[in-house]
N, C-alpha and C positions, 0 to 999 in steps of 0.2 A: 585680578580676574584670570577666569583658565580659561583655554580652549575647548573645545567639544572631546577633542582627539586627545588631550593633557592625560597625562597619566596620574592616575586615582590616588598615589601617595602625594600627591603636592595640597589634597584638599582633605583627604583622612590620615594622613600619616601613614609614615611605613607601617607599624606594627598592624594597625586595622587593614591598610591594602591586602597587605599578607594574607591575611584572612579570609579576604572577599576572594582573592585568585585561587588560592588552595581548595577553599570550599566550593564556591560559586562560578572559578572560571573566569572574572572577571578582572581587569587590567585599566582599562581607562574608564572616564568621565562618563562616556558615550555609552560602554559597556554596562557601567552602573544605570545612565537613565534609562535605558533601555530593557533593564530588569523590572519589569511592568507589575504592577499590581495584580496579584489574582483577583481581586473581588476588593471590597470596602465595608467596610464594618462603619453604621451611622449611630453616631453618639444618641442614647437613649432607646438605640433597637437592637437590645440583645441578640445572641446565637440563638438557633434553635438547637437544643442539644440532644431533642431525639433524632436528630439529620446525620448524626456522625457514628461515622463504620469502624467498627473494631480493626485496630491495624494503622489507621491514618494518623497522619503529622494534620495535627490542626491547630489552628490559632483564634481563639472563641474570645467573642466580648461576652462576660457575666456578672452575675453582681455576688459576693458572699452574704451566703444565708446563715450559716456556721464556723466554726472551727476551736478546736478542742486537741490538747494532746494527751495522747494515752500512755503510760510506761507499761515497758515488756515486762511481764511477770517473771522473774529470775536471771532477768538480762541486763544490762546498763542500756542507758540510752531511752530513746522514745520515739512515739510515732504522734507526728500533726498530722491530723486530717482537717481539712475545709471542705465546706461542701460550698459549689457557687450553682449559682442557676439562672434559669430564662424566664421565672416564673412559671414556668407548667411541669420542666423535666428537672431533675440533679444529676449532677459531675461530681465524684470525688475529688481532690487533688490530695496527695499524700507524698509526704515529707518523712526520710531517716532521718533524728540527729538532727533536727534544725528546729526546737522549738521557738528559738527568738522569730521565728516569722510569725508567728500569735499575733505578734505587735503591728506586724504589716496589713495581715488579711482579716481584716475587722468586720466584724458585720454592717452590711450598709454599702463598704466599698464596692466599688465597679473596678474592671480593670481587663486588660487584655490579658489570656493564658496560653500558653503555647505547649507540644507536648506530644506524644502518641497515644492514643486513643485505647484505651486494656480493658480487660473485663475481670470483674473480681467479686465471687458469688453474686453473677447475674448483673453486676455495677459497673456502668463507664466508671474508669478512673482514668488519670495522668498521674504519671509514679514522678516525683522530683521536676515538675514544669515549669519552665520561666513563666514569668509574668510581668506585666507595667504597670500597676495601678492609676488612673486617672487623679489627676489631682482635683482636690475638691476642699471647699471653705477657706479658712487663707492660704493653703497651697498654691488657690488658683492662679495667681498674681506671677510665682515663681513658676508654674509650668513650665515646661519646656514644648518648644515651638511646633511639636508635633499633634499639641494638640490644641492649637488654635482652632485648628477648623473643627466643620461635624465632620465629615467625612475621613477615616482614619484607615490608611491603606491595608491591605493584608498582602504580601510578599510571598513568594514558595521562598521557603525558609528552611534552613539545614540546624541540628540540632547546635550547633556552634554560634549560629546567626540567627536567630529569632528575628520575627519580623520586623520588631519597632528598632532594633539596632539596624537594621538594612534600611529604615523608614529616616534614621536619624543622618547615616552616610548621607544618602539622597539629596537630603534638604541642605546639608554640607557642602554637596554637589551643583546644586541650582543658586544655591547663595553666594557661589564662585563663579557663576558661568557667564563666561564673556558673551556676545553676540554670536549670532547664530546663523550661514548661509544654510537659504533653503534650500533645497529640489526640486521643487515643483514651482513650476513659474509662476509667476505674480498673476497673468492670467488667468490661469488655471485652478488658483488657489483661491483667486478675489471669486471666480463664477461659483465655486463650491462654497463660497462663505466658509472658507475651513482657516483656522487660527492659524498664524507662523509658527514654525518647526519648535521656534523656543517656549513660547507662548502652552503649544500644546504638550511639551514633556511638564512644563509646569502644572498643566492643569491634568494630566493623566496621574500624577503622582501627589496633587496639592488642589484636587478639585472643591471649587467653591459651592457646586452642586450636582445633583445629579446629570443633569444636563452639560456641564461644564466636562463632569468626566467622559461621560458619551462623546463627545463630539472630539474632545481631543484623542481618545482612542479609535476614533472612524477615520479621523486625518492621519494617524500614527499607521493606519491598517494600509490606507489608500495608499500610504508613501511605499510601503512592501510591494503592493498589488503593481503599482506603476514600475518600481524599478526591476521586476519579472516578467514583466509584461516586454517594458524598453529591450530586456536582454533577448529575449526569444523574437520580438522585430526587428532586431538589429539582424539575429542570424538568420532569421526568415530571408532579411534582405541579402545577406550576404550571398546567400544558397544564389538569390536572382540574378546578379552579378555576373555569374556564370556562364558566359555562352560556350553552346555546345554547336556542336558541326551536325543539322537536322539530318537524322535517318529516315530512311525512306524502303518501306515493304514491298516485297515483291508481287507481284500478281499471281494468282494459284496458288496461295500460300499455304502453310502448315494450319495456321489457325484457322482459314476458310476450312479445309479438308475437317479439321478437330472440330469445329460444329456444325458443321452438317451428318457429322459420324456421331453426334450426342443423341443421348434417347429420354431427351428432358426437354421441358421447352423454360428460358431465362425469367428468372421473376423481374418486375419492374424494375424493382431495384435492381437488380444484378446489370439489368441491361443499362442504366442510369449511371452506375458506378464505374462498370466499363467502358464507357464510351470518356466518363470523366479521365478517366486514367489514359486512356488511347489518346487521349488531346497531348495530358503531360509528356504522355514517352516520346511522342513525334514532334515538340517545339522544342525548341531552342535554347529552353534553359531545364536545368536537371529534376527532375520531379523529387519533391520530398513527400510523399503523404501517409495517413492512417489510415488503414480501412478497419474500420470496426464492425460488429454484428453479433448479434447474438450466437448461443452455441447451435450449429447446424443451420445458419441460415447463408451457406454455400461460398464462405472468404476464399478457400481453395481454389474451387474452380478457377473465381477470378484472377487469383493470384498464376494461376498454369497459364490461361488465357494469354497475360501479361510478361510472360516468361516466353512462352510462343512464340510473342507479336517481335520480342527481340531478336529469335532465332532467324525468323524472319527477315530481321534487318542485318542478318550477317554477323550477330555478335550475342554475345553470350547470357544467362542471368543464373541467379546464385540464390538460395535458399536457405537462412541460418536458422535451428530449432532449437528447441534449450534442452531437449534429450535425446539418445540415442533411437529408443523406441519410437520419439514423434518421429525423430530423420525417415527411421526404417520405415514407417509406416506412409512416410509421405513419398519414398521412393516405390513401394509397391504401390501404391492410390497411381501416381503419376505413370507408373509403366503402362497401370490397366488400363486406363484412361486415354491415354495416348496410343496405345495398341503398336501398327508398324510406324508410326509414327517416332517411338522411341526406340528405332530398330534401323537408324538409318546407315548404308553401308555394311548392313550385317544380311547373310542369305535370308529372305523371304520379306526384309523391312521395304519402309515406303523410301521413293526416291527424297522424298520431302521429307522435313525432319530431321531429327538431330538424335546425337544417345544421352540418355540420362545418368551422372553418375552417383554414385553416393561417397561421402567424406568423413570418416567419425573417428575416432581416436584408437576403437577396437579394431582396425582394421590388420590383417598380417602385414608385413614388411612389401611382399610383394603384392598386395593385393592396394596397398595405399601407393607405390611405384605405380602400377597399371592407371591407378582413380589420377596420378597428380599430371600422368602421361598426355589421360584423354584431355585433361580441364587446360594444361598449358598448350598444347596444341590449337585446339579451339575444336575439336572433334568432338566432344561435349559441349553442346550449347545450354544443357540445363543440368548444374551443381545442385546438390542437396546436401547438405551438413549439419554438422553442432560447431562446438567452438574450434575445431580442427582444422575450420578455415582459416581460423586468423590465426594459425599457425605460419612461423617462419618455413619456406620451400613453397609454398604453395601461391602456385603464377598463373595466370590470367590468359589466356589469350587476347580477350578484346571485351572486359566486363564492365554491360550497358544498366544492369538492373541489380538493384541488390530488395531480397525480400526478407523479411525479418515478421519470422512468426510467434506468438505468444511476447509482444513487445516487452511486457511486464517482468519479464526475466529479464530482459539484456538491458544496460546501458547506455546513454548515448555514445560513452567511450568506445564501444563495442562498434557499433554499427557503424563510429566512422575510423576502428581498425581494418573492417570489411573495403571499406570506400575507398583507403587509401594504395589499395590493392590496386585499383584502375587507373590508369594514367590519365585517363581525362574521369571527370567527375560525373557518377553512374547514377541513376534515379533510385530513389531508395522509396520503397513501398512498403510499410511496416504494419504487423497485422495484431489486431486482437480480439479473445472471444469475452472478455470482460466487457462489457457496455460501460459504458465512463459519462459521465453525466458530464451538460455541455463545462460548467464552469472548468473541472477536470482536466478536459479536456483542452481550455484553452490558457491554464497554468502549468500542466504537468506537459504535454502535446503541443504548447501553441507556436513553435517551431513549425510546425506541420499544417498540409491542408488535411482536413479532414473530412472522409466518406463514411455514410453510415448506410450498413444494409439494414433494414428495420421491419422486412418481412420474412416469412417460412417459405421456401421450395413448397409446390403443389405434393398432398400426395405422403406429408412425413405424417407419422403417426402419431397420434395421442399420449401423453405421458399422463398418470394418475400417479399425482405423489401420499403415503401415508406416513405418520410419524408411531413408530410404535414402541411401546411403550414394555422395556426388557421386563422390568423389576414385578412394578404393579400389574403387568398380564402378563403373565410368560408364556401363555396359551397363545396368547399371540405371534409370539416367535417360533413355536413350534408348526404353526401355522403356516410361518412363513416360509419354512424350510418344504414345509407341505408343497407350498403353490411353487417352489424352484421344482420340484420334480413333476410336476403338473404341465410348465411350460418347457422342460426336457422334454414330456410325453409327446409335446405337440411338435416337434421337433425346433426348438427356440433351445438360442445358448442364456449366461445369467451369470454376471458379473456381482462377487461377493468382495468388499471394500473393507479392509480393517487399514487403524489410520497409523500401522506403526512394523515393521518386520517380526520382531523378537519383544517376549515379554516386557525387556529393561531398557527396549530401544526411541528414543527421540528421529533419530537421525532423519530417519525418512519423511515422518513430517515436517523438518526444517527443510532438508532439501529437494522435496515436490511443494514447498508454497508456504508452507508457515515460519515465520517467524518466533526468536523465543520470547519476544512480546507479546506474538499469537499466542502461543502455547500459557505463557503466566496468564490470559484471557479465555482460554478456554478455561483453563483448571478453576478459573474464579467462577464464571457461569458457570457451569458444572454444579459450584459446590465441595470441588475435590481439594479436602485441608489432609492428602496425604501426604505433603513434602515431597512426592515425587514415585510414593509406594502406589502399584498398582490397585484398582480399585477391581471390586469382585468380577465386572462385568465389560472390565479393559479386553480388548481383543488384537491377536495381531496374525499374522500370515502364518507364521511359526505354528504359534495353538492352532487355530483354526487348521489347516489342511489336515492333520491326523483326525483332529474331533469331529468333522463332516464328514472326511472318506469313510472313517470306520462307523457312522452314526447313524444321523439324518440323513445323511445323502449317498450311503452308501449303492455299488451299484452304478455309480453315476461315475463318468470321464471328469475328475476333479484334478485339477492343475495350477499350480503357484504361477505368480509373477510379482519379483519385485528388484529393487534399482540396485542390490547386491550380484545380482546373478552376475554369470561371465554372456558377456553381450552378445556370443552364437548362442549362448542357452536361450535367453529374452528371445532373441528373432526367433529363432525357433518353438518355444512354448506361444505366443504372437501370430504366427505364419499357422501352427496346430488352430490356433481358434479362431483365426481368420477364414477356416477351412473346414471348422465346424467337428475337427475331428477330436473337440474338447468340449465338453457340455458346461462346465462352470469353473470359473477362472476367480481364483482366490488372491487377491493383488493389494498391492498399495495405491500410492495416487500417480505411479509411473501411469496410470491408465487417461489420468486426469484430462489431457489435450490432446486431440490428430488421433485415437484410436477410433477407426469406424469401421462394424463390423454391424451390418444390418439386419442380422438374423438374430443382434443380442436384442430381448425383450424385458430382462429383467434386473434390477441393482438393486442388492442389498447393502446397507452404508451401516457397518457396527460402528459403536460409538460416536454416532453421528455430533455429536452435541461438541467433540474436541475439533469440527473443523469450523472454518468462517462460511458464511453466508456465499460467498462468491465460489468457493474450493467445491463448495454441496452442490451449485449450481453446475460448474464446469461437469461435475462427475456424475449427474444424472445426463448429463448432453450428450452420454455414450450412450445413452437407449433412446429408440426410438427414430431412429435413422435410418430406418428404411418405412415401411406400410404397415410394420406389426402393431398392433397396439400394446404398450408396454407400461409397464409400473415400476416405481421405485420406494423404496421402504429405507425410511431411516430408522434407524433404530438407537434407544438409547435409557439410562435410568438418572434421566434428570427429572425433579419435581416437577409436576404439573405445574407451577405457578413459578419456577423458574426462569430466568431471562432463556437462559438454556433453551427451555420447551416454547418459549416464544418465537424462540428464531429455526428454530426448525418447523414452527406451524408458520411461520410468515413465509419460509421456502415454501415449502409444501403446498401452499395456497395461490404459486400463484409461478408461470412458467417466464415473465416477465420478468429478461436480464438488467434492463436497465431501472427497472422498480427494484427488483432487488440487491442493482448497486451502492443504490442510495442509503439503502437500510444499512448495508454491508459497511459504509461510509460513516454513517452515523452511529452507529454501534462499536467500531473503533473508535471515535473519536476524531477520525479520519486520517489518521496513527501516523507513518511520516508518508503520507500519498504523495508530499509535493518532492523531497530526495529520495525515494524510491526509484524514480523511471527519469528524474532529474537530477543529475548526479549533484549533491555538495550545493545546492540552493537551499536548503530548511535553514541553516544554523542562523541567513538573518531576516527570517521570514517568522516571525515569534508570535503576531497576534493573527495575520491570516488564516481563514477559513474558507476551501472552497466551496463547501457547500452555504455556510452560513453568509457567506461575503460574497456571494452571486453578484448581486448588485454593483458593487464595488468593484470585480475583476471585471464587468463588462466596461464599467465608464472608464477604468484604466487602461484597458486593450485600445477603447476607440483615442485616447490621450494621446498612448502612446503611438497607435498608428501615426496620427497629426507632428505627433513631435520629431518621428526617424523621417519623413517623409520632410521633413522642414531641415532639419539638423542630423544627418545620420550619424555624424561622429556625434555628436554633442561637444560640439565644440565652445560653444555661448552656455552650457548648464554644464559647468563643471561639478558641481556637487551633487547631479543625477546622475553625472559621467563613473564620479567615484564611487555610487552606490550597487553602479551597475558592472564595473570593475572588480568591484569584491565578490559579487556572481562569478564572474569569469573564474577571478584567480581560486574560487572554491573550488568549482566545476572540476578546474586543470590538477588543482593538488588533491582531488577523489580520482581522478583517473591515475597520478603516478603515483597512489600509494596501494592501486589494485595491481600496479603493472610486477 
């Protein structure tokens, strides 16, 4: 018998281990059960063979209807074709040079095929694809054990390892396996009617029925969910450990003066969220929280508010952005806003108040001297930066609050390089304009309390979104070039989006927000089988500013912006249109987050269809932020009946971030949402879903509460301790391999 932990060569031999680790990645016992089943093929229910997409590794159960071999005319050699089928659709399978499989693929046989999916004059084929024929007549007797049951697994499978050789390891694997400690306590298990850990790898991979398989992959799920759950209660708890020395505001404070000088009045929620926050930053233990909210529904304020309330106590807060432009932009927002308030000690400022500095990587020699002068003194109570903070030299005077905006870019590594900057440990307020659906929020997040703004400020204006359509109406985009110089006339500025700099360039969509998993996902919606060749109606900053100045929009104050420039050019072409002394600003997605300029009315978005659902969202949230009423225009030459054109009609339809989270979520597939903003937890989190396993993450959050709150170390559930161990030591080796 082996252990769970035995290494894979003691029950498949070296030569087959070899195989699984090289191809698969895998090493032990645990690693193979753990290689879960994609789906189940049930003996007697064929594939559907019109289901399957040119380009895929699939594995079909079929039966042969055919097979024939042809000779090359003036060639040696031959070609076997079979044809198998599902009964309604045919698959070719074609063979160089092997006619003795004639003998194999008989007409009548069933069997499993394995392969990539091709097309050949209009015909699925599989060029040379493994197969297992089921056994059948007096075969049956001698089958081999995999196909005992109905239920016959399908595996993601590499061309080296077809399924039923990863299906045959397996069962080599459970026919060796010693006993098994659980995870999940016996109570816990007994109230969920859910099988033992051993019980259920057998029946996810050997299921007796349908049922059988389902339940052992809910228990396989739940075991994930809980020990994600354990690890983010555990550091929840730890954060609470923490006492702090309670600070206390002075009377006639900065933040009194800063809102009674506001010419707004707080939405409910605003007032609700900050009074939540006002509780954390004056108790005793360190505040960790989120605050989310849609685009434009006022996180800033709160966040200055909160920044304030500490200056007020004598001590400092800090502001970390993921771009130079948001830094800059949140350092003019703050000056304006704060008025003599960010002018303290300087001729004409308020006695109250503190100075605002800014921190970015652009800065001169002496002008980053001057910014590191005011922050370690403590003569700066309110820092604003990028990653320049967590820069070595850069010291503290006495830092109470750390703010971290657009969460989604940083880290946890990040925000507790920020943290460890303070000698005592600083409240950490982390913000985002992404809406995160609750489960999300309490797998990727649940370290954190969480706030959600979920209305509008009084007073913002209407956004009408259209999706128009390049190819099929062009008269439309002419059109639209029309209505940019329509709202110039009215004196409105008008934000034009192309999703890339330069003809041949990626870059800037990987680094404003997409991924080159994004990217191979646009290019598939889309439609685009250019291998990477521009398509007629790709747009980028580059083309566009000449083709407008000199065209459509001639006449018109047209000005670039994008994340190549030198960083006084950005602030400065930035600072031009913040001031209106620019009529339309040709950009990339540098624009995407913190750019508020409420005289801009209009966004044109070219090739709308190459960004995600969430990226569309953020970057119409630059219009409409003030009283005007504004429109935004995607544009794009995806099929009307493309996924493409759906997802840009389900933005367009509807100004709700957290509806179109969800979409955004499920149209990925929900891509790696759980090690994205959680560093090095996916690799063993395999069958979780948080949208689809709602359910499941809430009864493991409430478990887990029960269980830290009982046992914080885990010291009596040793085998949840080590599940929840291998998070940690994930976590720890993605941070020192960014470092």
């Amino acid at each position: 018998m082996a252990p769970l932990d035995g290494k894979l060569r003691l029950v498949v031999g070296d030569k087959t281990a070899k195989v699984l680790a090289d191809q698969l990645g895998i090493f032990t016992i645990e690693d193979l059960l753990r290689h879960y089943p994609r789906r189940y093929v049930i003996r007697g229910e064929l594939t559907d063979i019109e289901s399957l997409n040119e380009g895929e590794e699939v594995t079909i159960y079929a039966r042969v209807e055919s097979c024939k071999v042809r000779r090359i005319p003036g060639r040696k050699g031959a070609i076997l074709e079979a044809i198998v089928t599902d009964g309604r659709a045919k698959l070719s399978l074609t063979f160089f040079n092997q006619a003795w499989r004639e003998k194999d693929l008989q007409e009548g046989r069933s069997g499993l095929f394995a392969g990539k999916v091709g097309i050949y004059k209009g015909k699925r084929q599989l060029a040379h694809p493994d197969y297992l024929l089921i056994p059948e007549g007096n075969d049956v007797e001698s089958a081999a054990s995999e196909f005992a049951g109905k239920f016959l697994p399908v595996y993601p499978a590499t061309a080296k390892l077809p399924s039923w050789k990863i299906s045959q390891c397996v069962q080599l694997a459970l026919s060796a396996l010693d006993d098994v400690d659980d995870p999940i306590p016996d109570e816990y298990r007994e109230r969920f009617a859910y099988p033992s850990l051993k019980q259920a790898l057998i029946d996810v991979h050997q299921p007796t029925s349908a049922d059988s398989a389902e339940r052992a992959k809910e228990r396989l799920t739940f075991d994930e969910a809980l020990s994600l759950q354990v690890f983010l209660v555990q550091r929840k708890s730890e954060i609470r450990t923490t006492h702090l020395a309670k600070r206390r505001k002075k009377v006639g404070s900065s933040l009194e003066q800063f809102d009674k000088a506001l010419p707004f009045t707080f939405t409910a929620g605003q007032v609700r969220v900050s009074k939540e926050i006002e509780e954390d930053l004056l108790s005793e233990y360190p505040m960790y929280r989120l605050l989310q909210g849609d685009v434009g529904s006022g996180k800033t304020i709160i966040a200055l508010r909160s920044m304030l309330a500490m200056v007020d106590c004598g001590a400092q807060a800090a502001l970390l952005a993921p771009t130079e432009v948001l830094a800059q932009q949140h350092f003019r927002n703050f000056n304006s806003l704060l008025g003599p308030l960010a002018e303290k000690g300087m001729l004409g400022g308020s006695t109250e108040g503190t100075r605002v500095t800014l921190l970015t990587g652009s800065l001169t020699a002496q002008e980053k001297s001057n910014a590191l002068q005011l922050i370690a003194s403590g003569e700066s109570g309110i820092i604003i930066g990028t990653h320049a903070l967590l820069s070595e030299g850069v010291e503290f005077d006495d830092l109470a609050l750390i703010v971290v905006d657009e969460q989604h870019r940083f880290g946890v590594e990040q925000r507790d390089a920020l943290r460890a900057k303070s000698e005592t440990p600083p409240h950490v307020l982390v913000m985002t304009a992404t809406p995160i659906p609750r489960t999300v929020a309490m797998t990727v997040f649940g370290d954190l309390d969480v706030s959600t703004l979920d209305e509008m400020p009084v007073g913002r204006a209407t956004i009408e979104s259209f999706v128009v359509h390049a190819s099929a109406k062009p008269q439309h985009l002419e059109r639209a070039w029309q209505r940019i110089r329509e709202e110039v006339s009215a004196g409105h500025q008008v934000y034009v989006v192309a999703p890339r700099i330069s003809k041949s360039d990626n870059s800037d969509l990987i680094r404003y927000g997409l991924t080159s998993d994004d990217l191979a996902l646009a290019k598939r919606m889309s439609g685009d089988d250019s291998d990477g060749k521009e398509s007629a109606g790709s747009s980028s900053v580059e083309e566009l500013l000449p083709r407008l100045s000199s065209g459509a929009l001639k006449g018109l104050r047209v000005k670039a912006l994008h994340g190549r420039m030198p960083a006084d050019e950005k602030e400065s072409v930035m600072n031009a249109f913040s001031k209106g002394e620019v009529d339309v600003l040709v950009s990339t997605t540098v624009i995407e987050v913190g750019v508020d300029v409420s005289n801009a009315s209009m966004m044109v978005i070219m090739d709308a269809d190459r960004f995600g659902v969430s990226q569309l969202h953020q970057l119409r949230g630059r219009i409409g932020r003030g009283s005007i009423p504004s429109i935004c225009l995607f544009v794009t030459e995806a099929d009307d009946d493309s996924p493409s054109m759906k997802r840009l009609q389900a933005v367009a339809s509807t100004r709700d971030g957290f509806e179109l989270s969800r979409i955004d979520l499920e149209e990925r597939r929900e891509g790696d949402v759980l090690g994205s903003a959680q560093s090095g937890v996916r690799s063993h989190l395999r069958l979780l879903r948080v949208l689809r396993d709602e359910g499941l993450i809430i009864k493991a959050r409430e478990i887990a509460i029960e269980i830290v709150d009982q046992d914080s170390e885990l010291a009596s559930l040793p085998k949840l301790k080590s599940e929840v161990d291998k998070l940690r030591e994930e976590e720890r080796a993605e941070y020192l391999e960014k470092k």
